[in-house]
TORKOL-4160 file (C-alpha; in steps of 0.2 Angstrom, whole numbers, padded with zeros to 4 digits, m for minus):
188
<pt num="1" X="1033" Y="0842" Z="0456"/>
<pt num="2" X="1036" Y="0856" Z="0467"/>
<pt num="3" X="1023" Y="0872" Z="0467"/>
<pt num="4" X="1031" Y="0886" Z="0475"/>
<pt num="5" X="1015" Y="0897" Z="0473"/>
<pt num="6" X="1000" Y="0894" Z="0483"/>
<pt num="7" X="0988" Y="0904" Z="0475"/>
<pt num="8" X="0993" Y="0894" Z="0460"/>
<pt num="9" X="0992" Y="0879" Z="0466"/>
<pt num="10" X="0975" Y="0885" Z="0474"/>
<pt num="11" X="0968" Y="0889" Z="0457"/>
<pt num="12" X="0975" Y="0872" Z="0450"/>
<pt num="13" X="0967" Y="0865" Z="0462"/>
<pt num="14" X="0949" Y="0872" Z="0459"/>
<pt num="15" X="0949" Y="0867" Z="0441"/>
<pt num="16" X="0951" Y="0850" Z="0445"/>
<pt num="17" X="0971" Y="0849" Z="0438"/>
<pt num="18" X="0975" Y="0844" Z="0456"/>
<pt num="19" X="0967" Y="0832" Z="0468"/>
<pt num="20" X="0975" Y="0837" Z="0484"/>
<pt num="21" X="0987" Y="0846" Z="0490"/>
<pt num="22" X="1000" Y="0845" Z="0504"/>
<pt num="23" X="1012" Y="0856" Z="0510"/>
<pt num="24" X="1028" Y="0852" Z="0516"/>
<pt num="25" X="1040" Y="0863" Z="0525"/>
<pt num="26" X="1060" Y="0861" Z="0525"/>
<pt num="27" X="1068" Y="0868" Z="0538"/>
<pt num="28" X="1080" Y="0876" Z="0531"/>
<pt num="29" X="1085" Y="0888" Z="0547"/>
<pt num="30" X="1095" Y="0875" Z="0556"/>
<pt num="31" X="1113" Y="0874" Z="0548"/>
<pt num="32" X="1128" Y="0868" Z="0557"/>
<pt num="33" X="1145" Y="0878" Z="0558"/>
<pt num="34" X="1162" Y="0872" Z="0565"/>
<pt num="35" X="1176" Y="0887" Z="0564"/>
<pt num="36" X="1195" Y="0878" Z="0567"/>
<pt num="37" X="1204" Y="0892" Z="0571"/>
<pt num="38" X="1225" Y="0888" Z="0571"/>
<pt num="39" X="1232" Y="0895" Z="0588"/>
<pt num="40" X="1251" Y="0894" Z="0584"/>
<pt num="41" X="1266" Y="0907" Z="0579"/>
<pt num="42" X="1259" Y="0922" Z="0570"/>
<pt num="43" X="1240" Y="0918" Z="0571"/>
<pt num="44" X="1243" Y="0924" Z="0588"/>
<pt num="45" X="1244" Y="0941" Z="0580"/>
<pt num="46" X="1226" Y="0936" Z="0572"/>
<pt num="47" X="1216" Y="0931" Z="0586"/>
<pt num="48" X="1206" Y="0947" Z="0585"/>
<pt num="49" X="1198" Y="0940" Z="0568"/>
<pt num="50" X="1196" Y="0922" Z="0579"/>
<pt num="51" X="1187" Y="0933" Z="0593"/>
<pt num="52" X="1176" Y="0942" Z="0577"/>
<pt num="53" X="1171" Y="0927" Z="0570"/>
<pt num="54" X="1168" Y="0918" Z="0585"/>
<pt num="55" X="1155" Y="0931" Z="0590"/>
<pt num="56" X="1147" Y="0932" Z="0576"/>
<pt num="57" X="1142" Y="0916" Z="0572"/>
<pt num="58" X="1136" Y="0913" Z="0587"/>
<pt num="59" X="1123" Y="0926" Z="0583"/>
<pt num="60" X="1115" Y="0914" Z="0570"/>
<pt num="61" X="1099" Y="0908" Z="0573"/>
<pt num="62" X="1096" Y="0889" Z="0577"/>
<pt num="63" X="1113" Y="0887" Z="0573"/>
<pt num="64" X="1123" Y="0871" Z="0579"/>
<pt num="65" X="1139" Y="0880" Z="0579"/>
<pt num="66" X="1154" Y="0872" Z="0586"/>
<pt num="67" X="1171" Y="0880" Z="0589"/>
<pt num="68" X="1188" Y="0870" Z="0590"/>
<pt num="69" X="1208" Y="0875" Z="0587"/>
<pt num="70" X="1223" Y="0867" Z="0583"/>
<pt num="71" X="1242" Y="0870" Z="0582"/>
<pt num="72" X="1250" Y="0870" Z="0564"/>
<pt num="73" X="1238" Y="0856" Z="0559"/>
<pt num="74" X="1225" Y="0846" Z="0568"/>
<pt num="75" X="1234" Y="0831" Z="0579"/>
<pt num="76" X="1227" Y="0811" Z="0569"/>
<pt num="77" X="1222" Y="0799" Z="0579"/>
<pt num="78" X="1219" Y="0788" Z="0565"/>
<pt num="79" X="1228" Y="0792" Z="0549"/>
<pt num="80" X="1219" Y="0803" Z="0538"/>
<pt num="81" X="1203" Y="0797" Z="0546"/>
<pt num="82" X="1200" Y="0805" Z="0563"/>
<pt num="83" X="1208" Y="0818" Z="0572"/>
<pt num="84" X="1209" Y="0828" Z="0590"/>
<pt num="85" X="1205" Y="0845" Z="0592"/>
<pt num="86" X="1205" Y="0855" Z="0606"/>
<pt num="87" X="1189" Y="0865" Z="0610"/>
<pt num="88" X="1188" Y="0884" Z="0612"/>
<pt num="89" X="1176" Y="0885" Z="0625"/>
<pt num="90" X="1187" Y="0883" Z="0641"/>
<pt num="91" X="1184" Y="0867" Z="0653"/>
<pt num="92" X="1176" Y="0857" Z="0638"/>
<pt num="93" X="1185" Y="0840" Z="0634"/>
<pt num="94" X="1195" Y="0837" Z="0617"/>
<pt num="95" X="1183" Y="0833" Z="0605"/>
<pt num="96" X="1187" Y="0819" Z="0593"/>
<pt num="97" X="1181" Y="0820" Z="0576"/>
<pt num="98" X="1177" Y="0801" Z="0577"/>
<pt num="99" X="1163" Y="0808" Z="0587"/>
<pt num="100" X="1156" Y="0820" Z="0576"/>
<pt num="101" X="1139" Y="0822" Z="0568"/>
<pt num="102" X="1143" Y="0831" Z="0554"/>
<pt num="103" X="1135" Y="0829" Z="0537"/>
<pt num="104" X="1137" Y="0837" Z="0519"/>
<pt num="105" X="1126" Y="0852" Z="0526"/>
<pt num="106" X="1141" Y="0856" Z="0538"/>
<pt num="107" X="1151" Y="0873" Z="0533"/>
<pt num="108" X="1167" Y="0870" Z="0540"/>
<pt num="109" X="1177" Y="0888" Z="0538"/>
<pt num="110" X="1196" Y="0884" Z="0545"/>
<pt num="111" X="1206" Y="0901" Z="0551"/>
<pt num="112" X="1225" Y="0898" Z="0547"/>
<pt num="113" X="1239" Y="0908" Z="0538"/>
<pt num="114" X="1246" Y="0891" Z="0535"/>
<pt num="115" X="1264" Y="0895" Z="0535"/>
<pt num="116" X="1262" Y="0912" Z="0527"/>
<pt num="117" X="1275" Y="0919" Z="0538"/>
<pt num="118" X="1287" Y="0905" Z="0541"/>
<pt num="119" X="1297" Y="0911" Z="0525"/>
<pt num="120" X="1301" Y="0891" Z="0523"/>
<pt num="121" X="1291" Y="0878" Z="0514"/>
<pt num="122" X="1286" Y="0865" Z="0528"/>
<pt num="123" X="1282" Y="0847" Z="0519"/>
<pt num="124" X="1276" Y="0841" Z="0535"/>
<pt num="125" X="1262" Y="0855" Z="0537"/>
<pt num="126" X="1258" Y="0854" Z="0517"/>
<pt num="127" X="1258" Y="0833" Z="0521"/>
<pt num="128" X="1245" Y="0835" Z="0536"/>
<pt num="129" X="1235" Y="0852" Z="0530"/>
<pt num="130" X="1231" Y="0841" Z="0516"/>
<pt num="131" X="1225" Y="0825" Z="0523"/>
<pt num="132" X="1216" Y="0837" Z="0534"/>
<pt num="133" X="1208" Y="0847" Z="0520"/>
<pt num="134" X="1203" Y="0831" Z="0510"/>
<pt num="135" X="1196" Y="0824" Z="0526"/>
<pt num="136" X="1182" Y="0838" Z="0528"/>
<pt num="137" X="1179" Y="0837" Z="0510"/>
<pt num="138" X="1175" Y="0820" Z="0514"/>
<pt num="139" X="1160" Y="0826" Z="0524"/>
<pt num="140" X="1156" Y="0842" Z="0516"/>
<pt num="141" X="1157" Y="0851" Z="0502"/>
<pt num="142" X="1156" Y="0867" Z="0511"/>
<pt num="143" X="1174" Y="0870" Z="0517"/>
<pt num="144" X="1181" Y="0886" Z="0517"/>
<pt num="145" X="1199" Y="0893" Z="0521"/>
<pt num="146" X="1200" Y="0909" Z="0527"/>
<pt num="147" X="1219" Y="0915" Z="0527"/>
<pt num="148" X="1223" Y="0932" Z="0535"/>
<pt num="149" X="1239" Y="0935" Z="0526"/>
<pt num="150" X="1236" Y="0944" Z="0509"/>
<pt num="151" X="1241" Y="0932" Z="0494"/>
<pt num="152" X="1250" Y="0947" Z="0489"/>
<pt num="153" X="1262" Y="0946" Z="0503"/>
<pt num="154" X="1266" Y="0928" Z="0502"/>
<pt num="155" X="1284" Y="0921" Z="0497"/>
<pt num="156" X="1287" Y="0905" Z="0493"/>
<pt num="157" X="1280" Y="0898" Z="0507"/>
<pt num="158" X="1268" Y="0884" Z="0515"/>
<pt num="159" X="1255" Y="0894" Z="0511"/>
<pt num="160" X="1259" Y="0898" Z="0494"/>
<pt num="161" X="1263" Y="0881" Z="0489"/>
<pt num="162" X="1245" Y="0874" Z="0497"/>
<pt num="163" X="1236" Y="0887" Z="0489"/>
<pt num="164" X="1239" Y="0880" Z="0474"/>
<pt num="165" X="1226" Y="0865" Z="0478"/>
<pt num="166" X="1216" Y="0873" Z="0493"/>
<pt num="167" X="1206" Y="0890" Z="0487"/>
<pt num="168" X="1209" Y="0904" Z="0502"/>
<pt num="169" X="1203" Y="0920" Z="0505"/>
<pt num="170" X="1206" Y="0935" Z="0514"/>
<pt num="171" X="1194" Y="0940" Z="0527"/>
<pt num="172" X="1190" Y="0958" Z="0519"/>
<pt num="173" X="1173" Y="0960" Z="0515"/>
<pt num="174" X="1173" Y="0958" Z="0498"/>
<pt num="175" X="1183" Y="0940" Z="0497"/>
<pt num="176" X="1170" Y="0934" Z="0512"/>
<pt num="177" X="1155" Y="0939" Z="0503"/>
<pt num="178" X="1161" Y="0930" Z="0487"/>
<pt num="179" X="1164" Y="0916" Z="0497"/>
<pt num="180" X="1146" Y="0913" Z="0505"/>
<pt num="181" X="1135" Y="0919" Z="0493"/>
<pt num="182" X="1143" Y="0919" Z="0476"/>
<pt num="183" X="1155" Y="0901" Z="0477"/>
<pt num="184" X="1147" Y="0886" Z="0472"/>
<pt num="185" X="1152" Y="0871" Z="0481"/>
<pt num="186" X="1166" Y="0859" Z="0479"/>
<pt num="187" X="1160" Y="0845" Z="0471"/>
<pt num="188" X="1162" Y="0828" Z="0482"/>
């Protein structure tokens, strides 16, 4: 059993309820981070946001944090299994998610307005966004859509209909902050 006070288990220890004790640490400051930012039609308009999160996550101490983009949806390499995806930093190499070391520990937060100002319902996208979203899933349950276009200004669109089985936010302060700290994860 866990003792999460030392002078408790100091005392225990002194009256002979405990015969040793070791302390074991977790290392609970190394996470790992990948941002997949979608760099096609309006997101352009969006890239700020991009550049913002971009900059801050690297701030985070002893963090792995890794930074890729797509177009629309992530390109398969293998269907529904493995995908390409182009890095941000310029000069790297396409990663290939066959190559990842990801585990459930991973927060994967995707940047996409997914069709939110096409004004047309695109079943390819909706097909391939959610392979793509069951596929992280499948390695973590920290995945998080962060979707600059107000649900509020949605018509019946992509992102309207795929909102319907993938939870987005917008990224004001409040709706982030619910996210992190307040959303429990998706259950795998």
């Amino acid at each position: 059993t866990p003792l999460y006070s030392s002078a408790a288990s100091d005392v225990y220890k002194r009256q002979g309820f405990i015969d040793d004790i070791i302390y074991e640490t977790q290392d609970t400051q190394k996470s790992k981070v990948v941002l997949l930012a979608d760099r096609f039609g309006s997101m352009v308009a969006h890239e700020f946001l991009e550049h913002h999160f971009d900059q801050s996550l690297r701030q985070i101490p002893y963090c792995d944090y890794q930074h890729y983009f797509f177009y629309n949806w992530p390109k398969e390499i293998t269907e529904g299994i493995h995908y390409e995806l182009q890095p941000a930093r310029k000069g790297a190499e396409v990663f290939y998610t066959s190559k990842h070391h990801w585990d459930r520990n991973t927060w994967f937060l995707i940047l996409s307005d997914a069709g939110a100002h096409s004004g047309v319902v695109n079943r390819e996208r909706m097909k391939h966004t959610m392979k793509f979203w069951k596929y992280l899933q499948s390695i973590s349950s920290h995945v998080f859509w962060i979707n600059p276009v107000p649900i509020e200004y949605m018509e019946d669109c992509t992102a309207s209909r795929l909102q319907m089985s993938i939870p987005m936010v917008h990224p004001d302060q409040h709706s982030l902050n619910t996210m992190i700290f307040e959303r429990k994860p998706l259950s795998l």
